[in-house]
Backbone as CSV, one residue per row, in Angstrom:
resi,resn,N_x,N_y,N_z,CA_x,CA_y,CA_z,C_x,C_y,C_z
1,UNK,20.801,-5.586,15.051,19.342,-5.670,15.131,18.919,-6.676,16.190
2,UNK,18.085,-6.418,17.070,17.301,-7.583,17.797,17.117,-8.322,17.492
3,UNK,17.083,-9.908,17.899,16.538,-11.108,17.182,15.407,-11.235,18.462
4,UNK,14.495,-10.740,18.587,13.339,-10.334,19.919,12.259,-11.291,18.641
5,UNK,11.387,-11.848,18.885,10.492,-11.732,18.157,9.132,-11.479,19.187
6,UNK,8.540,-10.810,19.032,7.148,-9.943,18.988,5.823,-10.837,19.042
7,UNK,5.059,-11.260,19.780,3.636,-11.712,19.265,2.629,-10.603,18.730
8,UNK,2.353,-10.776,17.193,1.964,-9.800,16.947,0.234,-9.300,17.391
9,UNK,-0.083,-10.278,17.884,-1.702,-10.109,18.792,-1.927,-9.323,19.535
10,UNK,0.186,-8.981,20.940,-0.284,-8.807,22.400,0.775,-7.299,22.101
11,UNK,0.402,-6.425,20.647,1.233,-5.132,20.826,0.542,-4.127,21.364
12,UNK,0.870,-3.451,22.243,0.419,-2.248,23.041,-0.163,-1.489,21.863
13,UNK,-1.712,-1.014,21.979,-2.310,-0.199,21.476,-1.505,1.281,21.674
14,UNK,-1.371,1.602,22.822,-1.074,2.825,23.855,0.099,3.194,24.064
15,UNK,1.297,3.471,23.167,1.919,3.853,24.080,2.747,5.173,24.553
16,UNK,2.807,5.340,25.737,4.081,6.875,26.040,5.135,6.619,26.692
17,UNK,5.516,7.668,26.475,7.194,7.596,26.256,7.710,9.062,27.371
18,UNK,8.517,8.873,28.666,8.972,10.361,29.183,10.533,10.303,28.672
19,UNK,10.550,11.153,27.746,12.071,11.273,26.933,13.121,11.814,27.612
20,UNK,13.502,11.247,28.534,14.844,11.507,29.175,16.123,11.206,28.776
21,UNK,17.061,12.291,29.504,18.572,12.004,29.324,19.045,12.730,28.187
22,UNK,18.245,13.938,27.494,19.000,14.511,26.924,20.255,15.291,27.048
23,UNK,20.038,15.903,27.840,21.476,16.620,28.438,22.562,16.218,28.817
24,UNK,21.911,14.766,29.550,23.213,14.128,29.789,24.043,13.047,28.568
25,UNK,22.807,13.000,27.729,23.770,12.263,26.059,24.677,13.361,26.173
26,UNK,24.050,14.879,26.236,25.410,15.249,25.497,26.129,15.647,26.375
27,UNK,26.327,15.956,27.413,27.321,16.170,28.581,28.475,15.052,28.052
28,UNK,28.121,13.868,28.366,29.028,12.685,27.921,30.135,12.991,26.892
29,UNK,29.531,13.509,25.774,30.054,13.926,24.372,30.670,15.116,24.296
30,UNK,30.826,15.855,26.008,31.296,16.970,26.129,30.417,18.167,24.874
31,UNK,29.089,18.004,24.896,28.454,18.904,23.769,27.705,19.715,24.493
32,UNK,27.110,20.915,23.955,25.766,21.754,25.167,24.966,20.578,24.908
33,UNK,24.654,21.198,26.027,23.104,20.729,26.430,22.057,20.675,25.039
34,UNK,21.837,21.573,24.878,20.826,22.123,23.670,21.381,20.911,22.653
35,UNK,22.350,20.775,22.212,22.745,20.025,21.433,21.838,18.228,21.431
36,UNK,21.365,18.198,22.893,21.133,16.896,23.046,19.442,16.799,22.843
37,UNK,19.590,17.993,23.329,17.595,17.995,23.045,17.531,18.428,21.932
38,UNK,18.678,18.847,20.854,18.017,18.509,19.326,18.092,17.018,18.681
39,UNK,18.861,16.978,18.952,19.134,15.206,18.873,17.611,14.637,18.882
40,UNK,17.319,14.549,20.801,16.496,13.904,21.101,14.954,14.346,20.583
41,UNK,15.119,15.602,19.849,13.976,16.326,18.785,13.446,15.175,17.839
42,UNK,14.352,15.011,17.325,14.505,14.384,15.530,14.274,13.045,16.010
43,UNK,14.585,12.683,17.487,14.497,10.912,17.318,12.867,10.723,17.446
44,UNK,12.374,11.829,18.007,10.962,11.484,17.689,10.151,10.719,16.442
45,UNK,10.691,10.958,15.642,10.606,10.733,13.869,10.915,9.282,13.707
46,UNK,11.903,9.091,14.200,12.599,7.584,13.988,11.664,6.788,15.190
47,UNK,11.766,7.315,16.218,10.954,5.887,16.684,9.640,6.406,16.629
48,UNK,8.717,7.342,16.407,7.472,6.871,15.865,6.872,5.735,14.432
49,UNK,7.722,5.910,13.657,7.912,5.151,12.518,7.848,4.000,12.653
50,UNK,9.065,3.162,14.011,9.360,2.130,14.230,7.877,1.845,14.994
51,UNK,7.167,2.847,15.798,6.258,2.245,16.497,5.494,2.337,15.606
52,UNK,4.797,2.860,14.621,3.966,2.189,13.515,4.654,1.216,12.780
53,UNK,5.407,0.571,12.671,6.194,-0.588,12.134,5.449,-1.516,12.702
54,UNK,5.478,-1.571,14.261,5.105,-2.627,15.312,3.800,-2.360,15.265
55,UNK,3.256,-1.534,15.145,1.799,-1.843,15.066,1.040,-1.229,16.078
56,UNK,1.311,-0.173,16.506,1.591,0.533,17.495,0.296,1.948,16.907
57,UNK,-1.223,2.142,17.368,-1.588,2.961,16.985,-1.611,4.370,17.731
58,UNK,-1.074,4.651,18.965,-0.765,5.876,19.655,-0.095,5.671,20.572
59,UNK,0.974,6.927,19.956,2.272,7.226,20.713,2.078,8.519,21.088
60,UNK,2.504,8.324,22.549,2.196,10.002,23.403,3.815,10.152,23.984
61,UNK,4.276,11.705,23.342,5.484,11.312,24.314,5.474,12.559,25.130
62,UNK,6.471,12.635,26.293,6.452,14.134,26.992,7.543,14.927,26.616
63,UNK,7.596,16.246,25.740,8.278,16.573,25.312,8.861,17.922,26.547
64,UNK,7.875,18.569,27.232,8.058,19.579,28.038,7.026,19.789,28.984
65,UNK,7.090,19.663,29.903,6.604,20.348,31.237,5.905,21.501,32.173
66,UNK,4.907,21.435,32.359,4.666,22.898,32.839,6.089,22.940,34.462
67,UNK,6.538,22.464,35.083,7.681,22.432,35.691,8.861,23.083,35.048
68,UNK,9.287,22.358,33.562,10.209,22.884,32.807,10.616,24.061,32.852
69,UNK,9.469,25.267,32.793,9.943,26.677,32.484,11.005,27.215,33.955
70,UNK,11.159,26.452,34.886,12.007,26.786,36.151,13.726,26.629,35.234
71,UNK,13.916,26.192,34.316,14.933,25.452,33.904,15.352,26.973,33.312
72,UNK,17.117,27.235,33.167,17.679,28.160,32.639,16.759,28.598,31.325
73,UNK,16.748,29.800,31.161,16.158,31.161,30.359,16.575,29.983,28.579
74,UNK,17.751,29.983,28.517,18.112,29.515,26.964,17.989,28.450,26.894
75,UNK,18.041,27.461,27.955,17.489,26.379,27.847,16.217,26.135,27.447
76,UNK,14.941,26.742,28.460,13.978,26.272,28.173,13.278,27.334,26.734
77,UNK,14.296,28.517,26.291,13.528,28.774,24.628,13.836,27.468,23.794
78,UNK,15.050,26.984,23.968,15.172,26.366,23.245,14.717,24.866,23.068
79,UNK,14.075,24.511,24.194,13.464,23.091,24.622,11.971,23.903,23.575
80,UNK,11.637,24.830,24.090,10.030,24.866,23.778,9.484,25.322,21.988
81,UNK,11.082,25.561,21.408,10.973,25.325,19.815,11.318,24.179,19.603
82,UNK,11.738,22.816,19.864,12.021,21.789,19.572,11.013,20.690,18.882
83,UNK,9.183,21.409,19.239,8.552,20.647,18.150,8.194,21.575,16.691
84,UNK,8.582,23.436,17.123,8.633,23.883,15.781,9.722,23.033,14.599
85,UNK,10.877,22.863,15.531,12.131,22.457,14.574,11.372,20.982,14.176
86,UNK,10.909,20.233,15.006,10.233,19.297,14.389,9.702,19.242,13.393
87,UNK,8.605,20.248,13.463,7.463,20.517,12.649,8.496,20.854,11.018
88,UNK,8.876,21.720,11.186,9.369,22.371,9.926,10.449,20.983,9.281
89,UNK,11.008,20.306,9.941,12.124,19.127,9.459,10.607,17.904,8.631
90,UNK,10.174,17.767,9.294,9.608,16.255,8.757,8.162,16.471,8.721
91,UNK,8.182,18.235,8.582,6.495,18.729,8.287,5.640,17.507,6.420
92,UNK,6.480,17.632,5.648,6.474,17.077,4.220,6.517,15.337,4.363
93,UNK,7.105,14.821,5.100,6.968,13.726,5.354,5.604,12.924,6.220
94,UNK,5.536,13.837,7.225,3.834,14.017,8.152,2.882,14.002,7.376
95,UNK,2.773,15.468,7.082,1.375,15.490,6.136,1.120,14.417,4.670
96,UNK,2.412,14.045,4.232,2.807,13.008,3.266,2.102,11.758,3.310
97,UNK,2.580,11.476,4.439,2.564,10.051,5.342,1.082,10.169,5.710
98,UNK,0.695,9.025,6.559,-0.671,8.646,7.409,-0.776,8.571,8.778
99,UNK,-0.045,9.642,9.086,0.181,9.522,10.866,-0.055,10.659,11.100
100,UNK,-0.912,10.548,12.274,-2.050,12.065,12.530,-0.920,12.728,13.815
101,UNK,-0.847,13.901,13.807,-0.292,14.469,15.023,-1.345,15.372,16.076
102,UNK,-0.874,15.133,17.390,-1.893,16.040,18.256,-0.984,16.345,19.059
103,UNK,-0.948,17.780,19.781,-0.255,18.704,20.887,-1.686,18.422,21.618
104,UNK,-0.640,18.377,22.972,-1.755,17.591,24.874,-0.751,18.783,25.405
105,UNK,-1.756,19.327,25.822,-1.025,20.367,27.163,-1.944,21.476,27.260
106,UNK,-1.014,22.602,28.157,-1.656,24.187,28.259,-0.998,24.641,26.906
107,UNK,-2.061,26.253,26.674,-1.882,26.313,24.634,-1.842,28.378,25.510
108,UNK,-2.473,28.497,26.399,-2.295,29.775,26.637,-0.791,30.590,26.939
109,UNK,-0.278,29.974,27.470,1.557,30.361,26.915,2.454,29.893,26.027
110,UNK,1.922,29.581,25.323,2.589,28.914,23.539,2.307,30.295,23.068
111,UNK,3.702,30.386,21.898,4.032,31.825,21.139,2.953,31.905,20.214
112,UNK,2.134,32.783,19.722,1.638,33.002,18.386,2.084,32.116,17.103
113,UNK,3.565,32.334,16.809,4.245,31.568,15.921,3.974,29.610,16.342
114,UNK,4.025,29.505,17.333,3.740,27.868,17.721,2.516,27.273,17.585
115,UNK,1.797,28.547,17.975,0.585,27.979,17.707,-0.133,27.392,16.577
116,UNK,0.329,28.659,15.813,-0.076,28.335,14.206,0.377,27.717,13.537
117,UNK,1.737,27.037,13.966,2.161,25.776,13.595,1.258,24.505,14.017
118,UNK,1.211,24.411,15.189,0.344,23.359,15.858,-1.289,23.357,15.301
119,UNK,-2.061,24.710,15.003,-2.730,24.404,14.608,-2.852,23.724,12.839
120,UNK,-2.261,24.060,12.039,-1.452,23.910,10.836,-1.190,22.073,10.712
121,UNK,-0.324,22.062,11.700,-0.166,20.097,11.389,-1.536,19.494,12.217
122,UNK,-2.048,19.812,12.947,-3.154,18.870,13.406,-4.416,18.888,12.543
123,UNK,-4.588,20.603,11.800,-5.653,20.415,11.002,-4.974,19.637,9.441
124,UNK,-3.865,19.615,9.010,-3.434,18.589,7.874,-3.273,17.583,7.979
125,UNK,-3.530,16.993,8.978,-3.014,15.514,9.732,-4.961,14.900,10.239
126,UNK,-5.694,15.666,10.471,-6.757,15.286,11.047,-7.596,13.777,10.527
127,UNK,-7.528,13.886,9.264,-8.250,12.774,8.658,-7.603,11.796,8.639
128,UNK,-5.929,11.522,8.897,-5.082,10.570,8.533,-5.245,9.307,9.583
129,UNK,-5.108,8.038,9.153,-5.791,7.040,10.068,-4.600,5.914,10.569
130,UNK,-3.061,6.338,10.135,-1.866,5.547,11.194,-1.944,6.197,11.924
131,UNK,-1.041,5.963,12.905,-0.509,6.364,14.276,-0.587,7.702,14.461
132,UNK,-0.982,7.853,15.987,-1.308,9.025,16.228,-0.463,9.390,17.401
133,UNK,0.403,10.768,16.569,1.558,10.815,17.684,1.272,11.825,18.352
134,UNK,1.040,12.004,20.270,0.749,13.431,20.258,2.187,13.435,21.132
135,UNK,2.243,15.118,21.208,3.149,15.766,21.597,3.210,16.707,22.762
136,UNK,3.081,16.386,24.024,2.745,16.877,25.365,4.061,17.815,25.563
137,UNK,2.887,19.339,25.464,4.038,20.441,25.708,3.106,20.985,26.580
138,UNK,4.025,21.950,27.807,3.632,22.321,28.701,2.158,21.539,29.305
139,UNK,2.864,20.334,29.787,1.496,19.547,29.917,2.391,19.628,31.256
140,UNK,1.155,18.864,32.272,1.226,18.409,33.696,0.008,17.752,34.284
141,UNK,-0.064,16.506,34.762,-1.042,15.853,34.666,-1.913,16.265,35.884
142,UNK,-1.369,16.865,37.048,-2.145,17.578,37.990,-2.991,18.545,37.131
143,UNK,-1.825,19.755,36.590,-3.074,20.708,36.016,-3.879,20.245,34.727
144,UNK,-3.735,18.882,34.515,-4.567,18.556,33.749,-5.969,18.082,34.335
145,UNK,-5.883,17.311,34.924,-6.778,16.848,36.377,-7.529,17.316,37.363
146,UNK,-7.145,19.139,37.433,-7.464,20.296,38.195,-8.385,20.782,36.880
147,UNK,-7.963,20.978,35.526,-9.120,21.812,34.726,-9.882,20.642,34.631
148,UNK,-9.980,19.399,34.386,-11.202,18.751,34.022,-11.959,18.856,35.476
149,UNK,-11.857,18.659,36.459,-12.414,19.014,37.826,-13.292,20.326,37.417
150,UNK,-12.513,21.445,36.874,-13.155,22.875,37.009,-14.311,22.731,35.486
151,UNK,-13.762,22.168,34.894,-14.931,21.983,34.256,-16.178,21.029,34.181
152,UNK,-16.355,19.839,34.981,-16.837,19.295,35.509,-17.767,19.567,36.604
153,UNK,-17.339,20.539,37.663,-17.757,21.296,38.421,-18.626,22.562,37.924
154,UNK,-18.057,22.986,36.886,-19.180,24.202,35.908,-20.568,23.428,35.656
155,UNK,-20.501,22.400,34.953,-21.436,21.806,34.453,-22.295,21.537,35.493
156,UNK,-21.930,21.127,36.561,-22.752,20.686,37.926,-23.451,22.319,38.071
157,UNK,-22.524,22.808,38.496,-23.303,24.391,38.647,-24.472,24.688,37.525
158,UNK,-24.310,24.772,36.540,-25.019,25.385,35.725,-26.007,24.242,35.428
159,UNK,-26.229,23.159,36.122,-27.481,21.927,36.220,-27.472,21.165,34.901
160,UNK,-26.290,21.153,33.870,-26.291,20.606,32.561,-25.786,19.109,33.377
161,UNK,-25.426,18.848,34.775,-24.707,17.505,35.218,-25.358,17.622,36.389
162,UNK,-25.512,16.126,37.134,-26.011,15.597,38.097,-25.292,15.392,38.773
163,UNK,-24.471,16.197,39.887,-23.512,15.545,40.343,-23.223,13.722,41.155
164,UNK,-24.363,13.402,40.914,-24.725,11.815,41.524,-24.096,10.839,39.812
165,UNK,-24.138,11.465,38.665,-23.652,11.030,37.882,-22.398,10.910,37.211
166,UNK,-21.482,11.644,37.699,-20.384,11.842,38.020,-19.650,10.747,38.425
167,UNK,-18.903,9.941,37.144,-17.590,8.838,37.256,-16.420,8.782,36.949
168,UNK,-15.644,7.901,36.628,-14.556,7.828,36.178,-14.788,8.061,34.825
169,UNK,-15.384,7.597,34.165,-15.341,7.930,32.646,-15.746,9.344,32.626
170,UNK,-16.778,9.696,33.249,-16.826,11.214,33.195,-15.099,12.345,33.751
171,UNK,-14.248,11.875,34.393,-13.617,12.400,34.484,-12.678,12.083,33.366
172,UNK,-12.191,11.003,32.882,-11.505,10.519,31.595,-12.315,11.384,30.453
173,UNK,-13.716,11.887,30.247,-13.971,12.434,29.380,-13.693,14.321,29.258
174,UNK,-13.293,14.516,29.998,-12.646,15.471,30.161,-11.413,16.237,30.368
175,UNK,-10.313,14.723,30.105,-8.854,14.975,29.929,-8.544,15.257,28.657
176,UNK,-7.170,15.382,28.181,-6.773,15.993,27.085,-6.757,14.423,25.823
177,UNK,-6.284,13.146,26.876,-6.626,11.725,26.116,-8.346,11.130,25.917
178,UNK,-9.393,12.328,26.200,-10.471,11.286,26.487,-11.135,10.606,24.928
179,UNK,-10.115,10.765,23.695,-10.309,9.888,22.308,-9.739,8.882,22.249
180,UNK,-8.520,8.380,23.251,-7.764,7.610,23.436,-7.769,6.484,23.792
181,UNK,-7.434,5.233,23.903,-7.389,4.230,23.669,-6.655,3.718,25.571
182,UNK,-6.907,3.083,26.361,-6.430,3.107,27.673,-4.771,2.958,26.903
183,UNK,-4.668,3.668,28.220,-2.557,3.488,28.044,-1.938,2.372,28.621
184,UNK,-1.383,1.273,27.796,-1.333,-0.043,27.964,0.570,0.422,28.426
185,UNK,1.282,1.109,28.226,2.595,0.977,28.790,2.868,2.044,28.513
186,UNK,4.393,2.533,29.931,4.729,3.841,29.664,6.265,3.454,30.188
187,UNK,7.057,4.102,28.880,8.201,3.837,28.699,9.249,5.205,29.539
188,UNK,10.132,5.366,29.872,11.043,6.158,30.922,12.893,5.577,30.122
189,UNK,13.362,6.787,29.445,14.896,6.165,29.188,15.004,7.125,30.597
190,UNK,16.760,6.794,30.424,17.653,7.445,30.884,18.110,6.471,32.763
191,UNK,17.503,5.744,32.802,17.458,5.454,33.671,16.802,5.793,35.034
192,UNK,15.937,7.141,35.079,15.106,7.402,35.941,13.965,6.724,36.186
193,UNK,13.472,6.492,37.733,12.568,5.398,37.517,11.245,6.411,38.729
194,UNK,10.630,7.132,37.875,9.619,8.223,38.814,8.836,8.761,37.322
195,UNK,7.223,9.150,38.018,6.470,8.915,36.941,6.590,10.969,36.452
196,UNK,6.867,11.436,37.595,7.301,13.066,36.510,5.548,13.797,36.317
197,UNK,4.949,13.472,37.219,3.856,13.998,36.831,2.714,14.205,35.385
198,UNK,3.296,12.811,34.676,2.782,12.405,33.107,1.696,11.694,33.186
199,UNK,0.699,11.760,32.840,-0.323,11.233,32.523,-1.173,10.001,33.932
200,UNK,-1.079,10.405,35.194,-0.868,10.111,36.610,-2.823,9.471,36.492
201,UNK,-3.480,9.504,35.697,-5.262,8.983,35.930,-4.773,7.814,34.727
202,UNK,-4.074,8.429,33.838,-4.140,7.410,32.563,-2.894,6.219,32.740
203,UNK,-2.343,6.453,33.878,-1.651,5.508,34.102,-1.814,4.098,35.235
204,UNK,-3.179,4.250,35.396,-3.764,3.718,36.712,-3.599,1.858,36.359
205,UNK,-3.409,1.426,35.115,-3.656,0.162,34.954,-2.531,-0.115,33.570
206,UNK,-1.625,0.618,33.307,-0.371,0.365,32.879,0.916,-0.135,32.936
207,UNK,1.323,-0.584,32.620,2.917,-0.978,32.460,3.933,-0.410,32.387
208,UNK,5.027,-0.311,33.437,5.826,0.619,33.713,7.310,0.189,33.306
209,UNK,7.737,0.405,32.014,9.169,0.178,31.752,10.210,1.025,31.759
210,UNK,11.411,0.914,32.701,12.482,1.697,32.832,13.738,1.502,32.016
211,UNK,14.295,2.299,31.023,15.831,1.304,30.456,16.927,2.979,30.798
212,UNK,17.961,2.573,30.929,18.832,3.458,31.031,19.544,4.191,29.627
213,UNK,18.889,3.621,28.643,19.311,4.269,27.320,18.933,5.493,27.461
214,UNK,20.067,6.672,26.788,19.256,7.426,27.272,18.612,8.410,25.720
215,UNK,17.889,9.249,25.532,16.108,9.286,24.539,17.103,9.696,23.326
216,UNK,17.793,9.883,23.287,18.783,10.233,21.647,19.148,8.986,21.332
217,UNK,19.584,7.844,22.005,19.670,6.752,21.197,19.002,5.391,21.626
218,UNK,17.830,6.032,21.905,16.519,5.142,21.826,16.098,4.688,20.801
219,UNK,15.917,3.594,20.006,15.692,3.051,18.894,14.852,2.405,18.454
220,UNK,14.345,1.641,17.534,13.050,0.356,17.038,13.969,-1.135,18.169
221,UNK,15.705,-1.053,18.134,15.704,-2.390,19.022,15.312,-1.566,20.948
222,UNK,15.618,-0.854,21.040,14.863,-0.408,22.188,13.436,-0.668,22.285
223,UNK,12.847,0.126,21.596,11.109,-0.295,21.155,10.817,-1.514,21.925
224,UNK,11.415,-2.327,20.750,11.165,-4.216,20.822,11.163,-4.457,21.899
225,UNK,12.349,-4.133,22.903,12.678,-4.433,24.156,11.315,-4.624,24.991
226,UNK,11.379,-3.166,25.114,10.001,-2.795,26.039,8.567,-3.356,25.543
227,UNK,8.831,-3.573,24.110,7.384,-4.299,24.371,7.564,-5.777,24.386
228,UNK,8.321,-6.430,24.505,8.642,-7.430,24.708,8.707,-7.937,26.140
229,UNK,9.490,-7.248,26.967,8.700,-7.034,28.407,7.435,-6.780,28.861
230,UNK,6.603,-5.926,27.912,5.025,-5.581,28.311,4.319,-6.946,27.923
231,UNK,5.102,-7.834,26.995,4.101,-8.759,26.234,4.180,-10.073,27.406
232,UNK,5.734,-10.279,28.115,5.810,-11.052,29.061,5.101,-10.530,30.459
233,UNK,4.216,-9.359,30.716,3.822,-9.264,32.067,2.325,-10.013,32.405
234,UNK,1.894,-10.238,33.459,1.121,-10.910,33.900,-0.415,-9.626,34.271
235,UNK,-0.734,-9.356,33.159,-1.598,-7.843,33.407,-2.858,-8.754,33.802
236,UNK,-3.439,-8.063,35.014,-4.279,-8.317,36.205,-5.551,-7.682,36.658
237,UNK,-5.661,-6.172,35.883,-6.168,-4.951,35.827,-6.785,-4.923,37.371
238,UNK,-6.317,-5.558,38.414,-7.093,-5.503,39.862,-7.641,-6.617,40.527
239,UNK,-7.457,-7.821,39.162,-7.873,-9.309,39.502,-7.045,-10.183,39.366
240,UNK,-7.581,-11.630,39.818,-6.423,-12.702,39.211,-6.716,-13.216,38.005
241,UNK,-5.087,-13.824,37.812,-4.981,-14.593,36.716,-4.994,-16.169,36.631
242,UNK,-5.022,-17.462,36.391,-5.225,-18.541,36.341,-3.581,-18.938,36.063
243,UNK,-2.269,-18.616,36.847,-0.923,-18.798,36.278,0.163,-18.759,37.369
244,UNK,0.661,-19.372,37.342,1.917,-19.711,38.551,1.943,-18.824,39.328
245,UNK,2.085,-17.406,38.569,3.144,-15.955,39.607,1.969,-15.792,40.276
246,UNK,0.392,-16.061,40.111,-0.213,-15.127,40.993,-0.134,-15.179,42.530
């Protein structure tokens, strides 16, 4: 266990997570592939827990990609049931528990069967007031950024918007996070250090932690780590601070 201790004042409201290195856990282990992104399925469970432990009220992680579907035929069926298998493993424990779930992404190529799962845990989960874990499938933060534009742009057309009124919060109010809380840190295993096209507006004034663990045995002492680093940074949001490093 970590002997890290935590200030419990300076814990990231916000945080996401790009879950890397599944394939290569299991390459290592000489296992398929698939094998590693079930793994790295289920650890979702364990470290959301740990991040409501810490105090942690939203966890966003990236589970799949609108990029992804380029990836081998059995690969990516089997990446894109990995929050059904979710759903159905620790569905009783979710709705049980006090931790709300939300799916962030495109919903027009999700199966019938997924859907009605997804709609199913978000409407049983809606009222619940811990941690709120969402689950970014077929997300991409360009085409996320491109529909709030197109809808933004409707509104101008049809004279319901001024285009002179038109800001940043107006564009934040039209992303898939605009209930969300700013994103105070965004976590990367596996050792890759590139942002992957995740959450690219909501990351404008965040904290960028890289560890080479890679997302199957990412843990609560991992967790600690990274926020333990976020708690030592010198956050500036564009100004100074009154402290040695500046």
């Amino acid at each position: 266990m970590s002997d890290i201790v935590l200030d419990k004042d300076k814990i990231p409201a916000h945080v996401a997570i790009i879950l890397d290195g599944n394939g290569r856990w299991a390459k290592e282990r000489h296992l398929p592939r698939v094998l590693g992104h079930r793994k790295g399925a289920f650890n979702i469970y364990e470290v959301t827990k740990a991040a409501q432990d810490l105090g942690i009220k939203y966890l966003t992680v990236f589970c799949f990609s609108t990029e992804n579907w380029t990836r081998p035929d059995d690969e990516v069926k089997y990446i894109m049931t990995k929050p059904m298998r979710f759903f159905k493993r620790f569905r009783k424990d979710i709705v049980g528990g006090n931790g709300r779930i939300k799916i962030l992404g495109r919903r027009d190529r999700l199966s019938k069967e997924f859907l009605a799962m997804v709609n199913d845990m978000e409407e049983s989960t809606k009222d619940h007031t811990g941690i709120t874990l969402s689950l970014c499938v077929d997300y991409g933060s360009r085409d996320e950024i491109t529909t709030a534009t197109k809808e933004i742009a409707k509104l101008v057309k049809d004279g319901k918007l001024d285009i002179d009124d038109i800001n940043e919060q107006t564009i934040s109010n039209h992303l898939f996070t605009k209930d969300y809380p700013e994103l105070d840190l965004l976590i990367r295993t596996s050792g890759e250090e590139r942002i992957s096209n995740f959450l690219l507006w909501q990351l404008a004034y965040a904290e960028l932690y890289f560890t080479k663990t890679y997302w199957p045995d990412f843990n609560k002492d991992e967790l600690v780590k990274a926020i333990y680093s976020y708690q030592n940074r010198n956050r500036r949001f564009g100004g100074l601070k009154d402290d040695k490093n500046k």
